[in-house]
C-alpha positions as a Markdown table, in Angstrom:
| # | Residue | x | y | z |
|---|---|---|---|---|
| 1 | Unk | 0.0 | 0.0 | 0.0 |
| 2 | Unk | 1.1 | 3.2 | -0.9 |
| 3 | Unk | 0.4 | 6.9 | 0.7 |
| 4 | Unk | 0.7 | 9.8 | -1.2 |
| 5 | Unk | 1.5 | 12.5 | 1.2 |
| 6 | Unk | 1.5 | 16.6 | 0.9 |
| 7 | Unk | 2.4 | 19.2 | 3.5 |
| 8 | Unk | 1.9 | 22.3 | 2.4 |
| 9 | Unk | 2.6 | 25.9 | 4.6 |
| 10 | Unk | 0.1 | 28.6 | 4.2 |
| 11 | Unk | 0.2 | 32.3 | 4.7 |
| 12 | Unk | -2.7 | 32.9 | 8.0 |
| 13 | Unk | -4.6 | 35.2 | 5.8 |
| 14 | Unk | -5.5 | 32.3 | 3.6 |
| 15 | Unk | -5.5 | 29.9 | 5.7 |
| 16 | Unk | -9.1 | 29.7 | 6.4 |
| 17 | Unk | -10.2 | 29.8 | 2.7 |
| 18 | Unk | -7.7 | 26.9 | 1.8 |
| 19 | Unk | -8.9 | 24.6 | 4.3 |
| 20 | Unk | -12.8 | 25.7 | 3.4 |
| 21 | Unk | -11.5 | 25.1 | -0.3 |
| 22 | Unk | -9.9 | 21.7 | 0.3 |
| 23 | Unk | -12.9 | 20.3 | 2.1 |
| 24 | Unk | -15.1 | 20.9 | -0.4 |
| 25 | Unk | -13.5 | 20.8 | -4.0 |
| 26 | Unk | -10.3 | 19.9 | -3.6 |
| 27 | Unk | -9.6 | 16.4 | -1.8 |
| 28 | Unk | -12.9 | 15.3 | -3.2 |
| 29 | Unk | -12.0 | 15.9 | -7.2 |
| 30 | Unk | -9.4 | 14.2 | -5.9 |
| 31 | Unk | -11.4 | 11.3 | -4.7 |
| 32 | Unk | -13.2 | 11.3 | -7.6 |
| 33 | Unk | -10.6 | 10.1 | -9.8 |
| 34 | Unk | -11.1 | 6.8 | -7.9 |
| 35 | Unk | -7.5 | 6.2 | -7.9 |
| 36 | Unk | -7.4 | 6.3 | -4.0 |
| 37 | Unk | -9.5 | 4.6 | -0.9 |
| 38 | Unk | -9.6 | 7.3 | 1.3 |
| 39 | Unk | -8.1 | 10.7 | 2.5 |
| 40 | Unk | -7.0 | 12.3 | 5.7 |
| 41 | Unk | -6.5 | 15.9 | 6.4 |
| 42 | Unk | -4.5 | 16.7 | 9.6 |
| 43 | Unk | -3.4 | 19.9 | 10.8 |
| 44 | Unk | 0.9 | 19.9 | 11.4 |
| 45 | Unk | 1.7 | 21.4 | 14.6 |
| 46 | Unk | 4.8 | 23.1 | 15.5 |
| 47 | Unk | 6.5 | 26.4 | 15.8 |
| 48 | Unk | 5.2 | 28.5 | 12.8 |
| 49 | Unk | 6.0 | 32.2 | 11.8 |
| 50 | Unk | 2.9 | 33.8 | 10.5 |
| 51 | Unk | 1.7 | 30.8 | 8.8 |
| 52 | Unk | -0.1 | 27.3 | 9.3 |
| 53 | Unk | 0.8 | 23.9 | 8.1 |
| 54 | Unk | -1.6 | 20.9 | 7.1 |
| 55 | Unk | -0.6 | 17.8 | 5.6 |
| 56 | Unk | -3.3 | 15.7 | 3.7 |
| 57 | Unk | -2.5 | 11.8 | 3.0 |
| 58 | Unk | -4.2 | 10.2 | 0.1 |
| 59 | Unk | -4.0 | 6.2 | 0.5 |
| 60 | Unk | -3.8 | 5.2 | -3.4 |
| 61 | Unk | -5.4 | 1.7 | -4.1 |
| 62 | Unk | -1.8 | 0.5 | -5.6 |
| 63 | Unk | 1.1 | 1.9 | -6.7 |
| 64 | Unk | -0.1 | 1.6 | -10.0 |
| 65 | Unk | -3.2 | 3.4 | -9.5 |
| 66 | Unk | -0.8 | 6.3 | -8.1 |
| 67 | Unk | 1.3 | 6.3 | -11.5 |
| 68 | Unk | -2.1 | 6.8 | -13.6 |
| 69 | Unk | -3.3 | 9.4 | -10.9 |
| 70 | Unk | 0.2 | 11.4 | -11.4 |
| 71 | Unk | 0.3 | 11.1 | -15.2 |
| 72 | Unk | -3.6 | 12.1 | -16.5 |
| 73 | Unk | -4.8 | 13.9 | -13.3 |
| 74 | Unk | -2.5 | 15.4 | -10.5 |
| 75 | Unk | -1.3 | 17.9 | -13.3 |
| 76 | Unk | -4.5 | 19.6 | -13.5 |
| 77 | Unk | -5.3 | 19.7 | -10.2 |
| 78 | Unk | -2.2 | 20.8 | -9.1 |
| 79 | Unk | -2.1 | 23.6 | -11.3 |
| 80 | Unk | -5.8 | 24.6 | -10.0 |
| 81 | Unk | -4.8 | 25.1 | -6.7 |
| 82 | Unk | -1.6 | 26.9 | -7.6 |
| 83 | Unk | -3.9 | 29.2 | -9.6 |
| 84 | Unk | -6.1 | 29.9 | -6.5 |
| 85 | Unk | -3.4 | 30.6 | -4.0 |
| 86 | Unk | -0.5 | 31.5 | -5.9 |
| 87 | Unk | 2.2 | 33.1 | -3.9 |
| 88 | Unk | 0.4 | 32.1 | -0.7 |
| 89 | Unk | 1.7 | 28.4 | 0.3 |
| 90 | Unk | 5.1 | 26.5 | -0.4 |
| 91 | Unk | 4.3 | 22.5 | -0.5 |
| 92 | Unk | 6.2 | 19.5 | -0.6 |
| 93 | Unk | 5.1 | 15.7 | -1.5 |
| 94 | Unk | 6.4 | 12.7 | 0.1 |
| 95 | Unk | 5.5 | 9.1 | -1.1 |
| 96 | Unk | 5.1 | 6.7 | 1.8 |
| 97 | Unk | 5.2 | 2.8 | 1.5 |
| 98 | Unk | 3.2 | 1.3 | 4.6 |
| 99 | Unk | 4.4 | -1.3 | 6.2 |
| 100 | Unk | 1.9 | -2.8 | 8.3 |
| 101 | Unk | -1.5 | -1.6 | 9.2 |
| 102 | Unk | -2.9 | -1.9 | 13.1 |
């Protein structure tokens, strides 16, 4: 199993928006692509300097599944949400292989 993980930094004035945003088009167009079995959303916490941090983990169906999402969809969406809050966030992406589930 495979978890596609981003952590992405926002500037506080937009923090509020994003997370609306996310909620309700975001993580479920991404969900729609049916390329993953569920989603979390958790809030990082830490010391921040006039920003917050969330990191949202998509659990991808297989590896496979991932590939395809990456290649015909992520581009888009991606470049929607850079669109939206350009200048506003700095993000990174981690891919994470589990292990064992408890």
């Amino acid at each position: 199993m495979v978890v596609y993980n981003v952590t992405i930094s926002l500037d506080v004035n937009v923090a509020k928006e994003w997370l609306s945003w996310m909620k309700e088009t975001h993580i479920p167009d991404v969900m729609a692509t049916g390329f993953f079995r569920d989603s979390k959303l958790c809030r990082v916490h830490g010391e921040e300097e006039g920003g917050v941090t969330y990191a949202v983990m998509y659990t991808a169906i297989s590896e496979d599944a991932l590939n395809t999402y990456q290649a015909e969809h992520a581009p888009q969406l991606q470049a929607e949400h850079t669109q939206k809050f350009k200048g506003k966030f700095a993000s990174f992406r981690t891919l994470l292989s589990v292990v064992q589930e408890f």
